[in-house]
N, C-alpha and C positions, 0 to 999 in steps of 0.2 A: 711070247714076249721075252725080250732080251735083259738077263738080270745084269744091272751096270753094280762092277763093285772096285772098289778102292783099294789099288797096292799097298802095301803094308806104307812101301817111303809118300806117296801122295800123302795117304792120311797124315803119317809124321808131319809131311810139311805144312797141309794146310792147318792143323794144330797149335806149330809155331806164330805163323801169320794168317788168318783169314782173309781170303780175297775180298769181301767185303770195307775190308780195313782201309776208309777213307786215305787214312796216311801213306798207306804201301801203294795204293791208284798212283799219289800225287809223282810219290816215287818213279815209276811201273812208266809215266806218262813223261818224266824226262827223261830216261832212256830211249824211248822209243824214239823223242823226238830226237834224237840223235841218232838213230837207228842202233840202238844198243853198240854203239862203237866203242872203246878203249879209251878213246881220248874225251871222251863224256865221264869221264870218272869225277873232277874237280866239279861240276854243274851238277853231277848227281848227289855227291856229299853234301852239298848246300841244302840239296830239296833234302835229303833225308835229314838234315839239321834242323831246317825248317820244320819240316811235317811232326818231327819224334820230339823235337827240342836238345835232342842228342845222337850220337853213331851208336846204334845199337847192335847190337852184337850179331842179331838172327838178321839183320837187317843190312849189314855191310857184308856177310854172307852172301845176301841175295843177289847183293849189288855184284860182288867180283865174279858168280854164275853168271850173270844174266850179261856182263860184261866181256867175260873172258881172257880176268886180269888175273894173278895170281893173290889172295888174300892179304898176301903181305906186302904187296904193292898197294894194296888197300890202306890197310895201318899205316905205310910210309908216308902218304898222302895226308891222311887224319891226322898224323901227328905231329906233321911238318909244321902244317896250316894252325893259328892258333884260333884261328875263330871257330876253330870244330873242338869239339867235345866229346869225351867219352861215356865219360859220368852224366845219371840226369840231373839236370838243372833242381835245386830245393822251391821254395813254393815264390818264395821273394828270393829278389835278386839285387845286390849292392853293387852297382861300377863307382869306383875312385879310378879318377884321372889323375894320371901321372904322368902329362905333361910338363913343358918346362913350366911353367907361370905356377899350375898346381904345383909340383915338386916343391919348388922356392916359397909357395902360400901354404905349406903344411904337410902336403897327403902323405909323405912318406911317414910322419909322426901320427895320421891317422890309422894308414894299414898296419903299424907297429902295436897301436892300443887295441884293434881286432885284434890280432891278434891274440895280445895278451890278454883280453877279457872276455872275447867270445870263442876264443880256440880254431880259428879259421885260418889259414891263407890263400892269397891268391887261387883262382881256379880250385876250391874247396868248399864244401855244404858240408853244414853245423851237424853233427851226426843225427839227429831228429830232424831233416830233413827240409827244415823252415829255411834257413837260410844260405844263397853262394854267393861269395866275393869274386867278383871278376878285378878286373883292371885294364884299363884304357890306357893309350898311349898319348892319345888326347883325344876330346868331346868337340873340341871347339866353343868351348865357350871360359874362355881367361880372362875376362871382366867377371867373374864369377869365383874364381879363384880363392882356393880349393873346392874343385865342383866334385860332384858326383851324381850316378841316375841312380834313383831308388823306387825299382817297379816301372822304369820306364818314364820317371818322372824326373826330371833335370833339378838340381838344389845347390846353392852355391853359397858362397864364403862358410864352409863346412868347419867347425874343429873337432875333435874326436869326440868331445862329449855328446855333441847334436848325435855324431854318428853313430854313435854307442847306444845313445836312447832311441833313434829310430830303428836300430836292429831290436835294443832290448822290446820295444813296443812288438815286434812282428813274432817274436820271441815266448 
């Protein structure tokens, strides 16, 4: 019998990420379907945004290997693009749209009171982890105005207090 045993870097790696790891397949699976080409980079960051809920670290790694981009072509990409993220996502999630119709209906006096009363900005999670503030350039929804998504849920003619007490509730 042949004993199978594991390079020191295998183990490393599978440690990092196990192949098991539904998220890293989904990954692993839009690659390929591009035949791990270079120019699959911007379709692979989505999936790993999608699958992680952010670019993670051991994970954009994987991607510029498996790719044969240089890592920092990696980061360019990620950080170009603002729908990618570095940091994870907190457990809720606030978008204000700042739109024109929004801007004019308030939001910029609502992102100003996060601020000032929950300690957040833009693209930021509350250090305890419950809450990120995104920002929308617009929802599409200005009959609503000042709108916002809270957890995925759309809420409209906003003022800062609603907004405030719907953080402080998650809070």
């Amino acid at each position: 019998m042949k004993e199978e045993s594991a390079t020191p870097e295998r183990k490393s790696a599978s440690a990092k990420q196990p192949p098991e790891d539904h998220r890293l397949r989904m990954v692993n699976r839009t690659m390929q379907l591009y035949r791990n080409q270079s120019h699959a980079l911007i379709e692979t960051l989505h999936a790993v945004q999608e699958s992680f809920g952010y670019l993670e670290e051991g994970v954009l790694k994987h991607v510029a290997g498996t790719l044969r981009v240089p890592l920092s072509r990696v980061y360019a990409v990620a950080t170009f693009y603002h729908s990618f993220t570095l940091k994870p996502p907190g457990e809720h999630t606030c978008v204000i749209c700042m739109g024109t119709a929004c801007y004019i209906g308030g939001s910029g006096a609502i992102l100003g009171d996060i601020k000032e009363k929950v300690g957040i900005g833009s693209g930021e999670t509350t250090p305890d982890g419950k809450v990120s503030l995104l920002v929308a350039r617009c929802l599409g929804s200005c009959g609503l105005a000042p709108a916002g998504v809270f957890d995925g849920e759309v809420a409209g003619k906003l003022s800062p207090d609603n907004v405030i007490d719907k953080i402080g509730r998650w809070r």
